[in-house]
N, C-alpha and C positions, 0 to 999 in steps of 0.2 A: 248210526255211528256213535259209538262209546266217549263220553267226555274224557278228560285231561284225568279227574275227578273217579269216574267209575276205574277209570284203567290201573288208578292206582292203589285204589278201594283192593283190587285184586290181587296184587301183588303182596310178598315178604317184604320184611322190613330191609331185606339186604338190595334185592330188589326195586325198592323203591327210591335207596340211596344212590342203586347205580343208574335207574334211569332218569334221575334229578340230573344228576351230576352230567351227564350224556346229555342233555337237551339246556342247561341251564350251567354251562360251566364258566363260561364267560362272563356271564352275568355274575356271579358270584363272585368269579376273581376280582372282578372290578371292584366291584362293592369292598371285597376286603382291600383293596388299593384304595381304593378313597379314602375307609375308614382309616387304616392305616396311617394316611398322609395324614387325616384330621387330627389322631392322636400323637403322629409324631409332633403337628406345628403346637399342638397345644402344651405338649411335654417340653418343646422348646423355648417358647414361651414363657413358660411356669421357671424355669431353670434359670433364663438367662439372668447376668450379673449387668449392673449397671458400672459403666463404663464410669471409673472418677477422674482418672490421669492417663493422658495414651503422651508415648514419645517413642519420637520417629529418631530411629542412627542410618542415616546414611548411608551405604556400599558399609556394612556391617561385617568384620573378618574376626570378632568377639566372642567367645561362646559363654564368657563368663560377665561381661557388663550387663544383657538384657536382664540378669539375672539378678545382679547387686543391687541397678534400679530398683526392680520390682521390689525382691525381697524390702530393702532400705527403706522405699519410697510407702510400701505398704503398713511401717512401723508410722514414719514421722505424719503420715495423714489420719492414721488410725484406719485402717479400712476393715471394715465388715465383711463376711463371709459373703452376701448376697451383694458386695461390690468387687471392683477389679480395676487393674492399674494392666495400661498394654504397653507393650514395647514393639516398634512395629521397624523388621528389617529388611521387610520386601523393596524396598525402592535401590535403585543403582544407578549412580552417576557419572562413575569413571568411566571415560572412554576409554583408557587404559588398559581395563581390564573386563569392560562389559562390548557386548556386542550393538551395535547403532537399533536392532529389533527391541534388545534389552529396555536399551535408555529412552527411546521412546515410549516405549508402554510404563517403565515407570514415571517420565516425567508425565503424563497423561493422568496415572492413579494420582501422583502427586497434588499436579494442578488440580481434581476434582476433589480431593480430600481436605486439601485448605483453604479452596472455597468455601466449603463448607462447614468447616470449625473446625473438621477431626483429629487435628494437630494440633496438643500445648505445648512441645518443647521438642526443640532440632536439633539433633547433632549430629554437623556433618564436616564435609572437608572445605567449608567454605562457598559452594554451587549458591546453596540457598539465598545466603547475605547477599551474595555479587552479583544475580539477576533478578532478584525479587525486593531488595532496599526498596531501589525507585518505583516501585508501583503500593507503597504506602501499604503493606500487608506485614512488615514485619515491629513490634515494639522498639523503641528507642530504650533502649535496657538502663541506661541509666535513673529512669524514671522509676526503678525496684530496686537501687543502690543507694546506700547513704555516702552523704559527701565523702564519708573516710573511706569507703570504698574504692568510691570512682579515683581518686588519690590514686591508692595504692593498686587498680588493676587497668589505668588507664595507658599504660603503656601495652595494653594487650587488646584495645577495643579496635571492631573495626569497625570503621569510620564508613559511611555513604550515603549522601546528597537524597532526597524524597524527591517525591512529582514535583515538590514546591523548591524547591531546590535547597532545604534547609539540612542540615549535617546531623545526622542519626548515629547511635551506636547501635548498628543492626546486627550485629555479633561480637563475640568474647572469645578470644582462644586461651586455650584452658591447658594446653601441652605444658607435662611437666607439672603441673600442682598436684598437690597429695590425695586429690578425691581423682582425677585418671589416672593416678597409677595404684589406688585402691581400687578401680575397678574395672582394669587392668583393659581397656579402651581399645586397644594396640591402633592405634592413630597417630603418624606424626603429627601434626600439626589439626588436629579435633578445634574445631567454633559451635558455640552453640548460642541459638537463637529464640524469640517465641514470636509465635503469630500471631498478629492484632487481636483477629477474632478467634482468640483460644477460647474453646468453652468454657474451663476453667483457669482460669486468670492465676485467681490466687495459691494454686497448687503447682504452676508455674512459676509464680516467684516464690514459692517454696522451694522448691527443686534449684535453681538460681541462687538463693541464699546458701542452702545444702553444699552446693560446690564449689562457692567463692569463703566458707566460711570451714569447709571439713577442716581436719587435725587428722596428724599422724594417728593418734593416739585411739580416733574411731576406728580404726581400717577393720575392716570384718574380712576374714579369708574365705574367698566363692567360690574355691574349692569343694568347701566343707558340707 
């Protein structure tokens, strides 16, 4: 009986590719499937951008805010090509206009995302401040204000009571100042908050400063 070896000894070269491929074709696929897979994770890998600034908007009906941020927020922190600033709109919390499937599975990503730091800054319709104050996860915002601020925007804070029962400003509404209608929010009544454990803190009271302190005079048009 002829080896693997003799039988192929005997064949054409064209022949020898068809009976590889015929007895050993599976095997090969695979092999280019794994390698494949190995080269994609490593390409992704090599690629990916380091995350500086992620902010979450809320049931998002905007096509041009995620966009101002970015652009905006990519100038005043200086960000590098091999970094990245996300704006993240997947989450939905109208029952109004979302389905009870909907608002489940986002309050689920939600809860899992700021446990674990993945949110510096919220802009929503208020959901976040009003059941998450009390469980001690959101900053007391005045603690990134100067006294002349809290003055002059403290008729806009909202107020709510911690585990310990002491009175936080666990959001700010912002409707009507000249950085949400520069960047064109389309939100009645927009609050925005940060989470204890933001990864980054200080690019959150960046952002914070950025919209309690804009001017007409910045407005960039996100059209353009």
């Amino acid at each position: 009986m002829k080896t693997q070896k003799e039988i192929l000894r005997e064949m054409t070269f064209p022949q020898k590719v068809s009976h590889i491929w015929y007895y050993y074709k599976w095997f090969i696929l695979g092999t280019v499937f794994v390698v494949g897979c190995i080269v994609s994770l490593i390409v992704s890998i090599a690629s990916q951008k380091e995350d500086v600034f992620n902010v979450l908007i809320v049931d998002n009906v905007s096509k041009d805010a995620p966009r101002f941020i970015t652009e905006q927020m990519k100038d005043r922190l200086h960000v590098t090509d091999d970094q990245e600033i996300r704006v993240d709109t997947s989450i939905h919390m109208d029952e109004d206009y979302n389905s009870s499937t909907v608002i489940y599975t986002s309050f689920q990503k939600f809860n899992t995302l700021l446990a674990v730091g993945d949110y510096d800054f919220i802009i929503d319709d208020g959901v976040v401040p009003q059941n998450y104050a009390e469980q001690d996860v959101l900053v007391d915002l005045r603690s990134m204000m100067t006294e002349e601020q809290q003055e002059q925007f403290e008729d806009r804070f909202y107020k709510k009571k911690n585990s310990e029962g002491q009175e936080i400003v666990a959001g700010i509404f912002i409707d009507g100042l000249p950085w949400t209608e520069a960047s064109r929010l389309a939100k009645p009544k927009p609050l925005i908050s940060i989470p204890a454990n933001a990864s980054h803190m200080d690019h959150a009271r960046e952002m914070l400063q950025w919209i309690l302190t804009y001017k007409e005079k910045d407005q960039t048009d996100v059209r353009s």
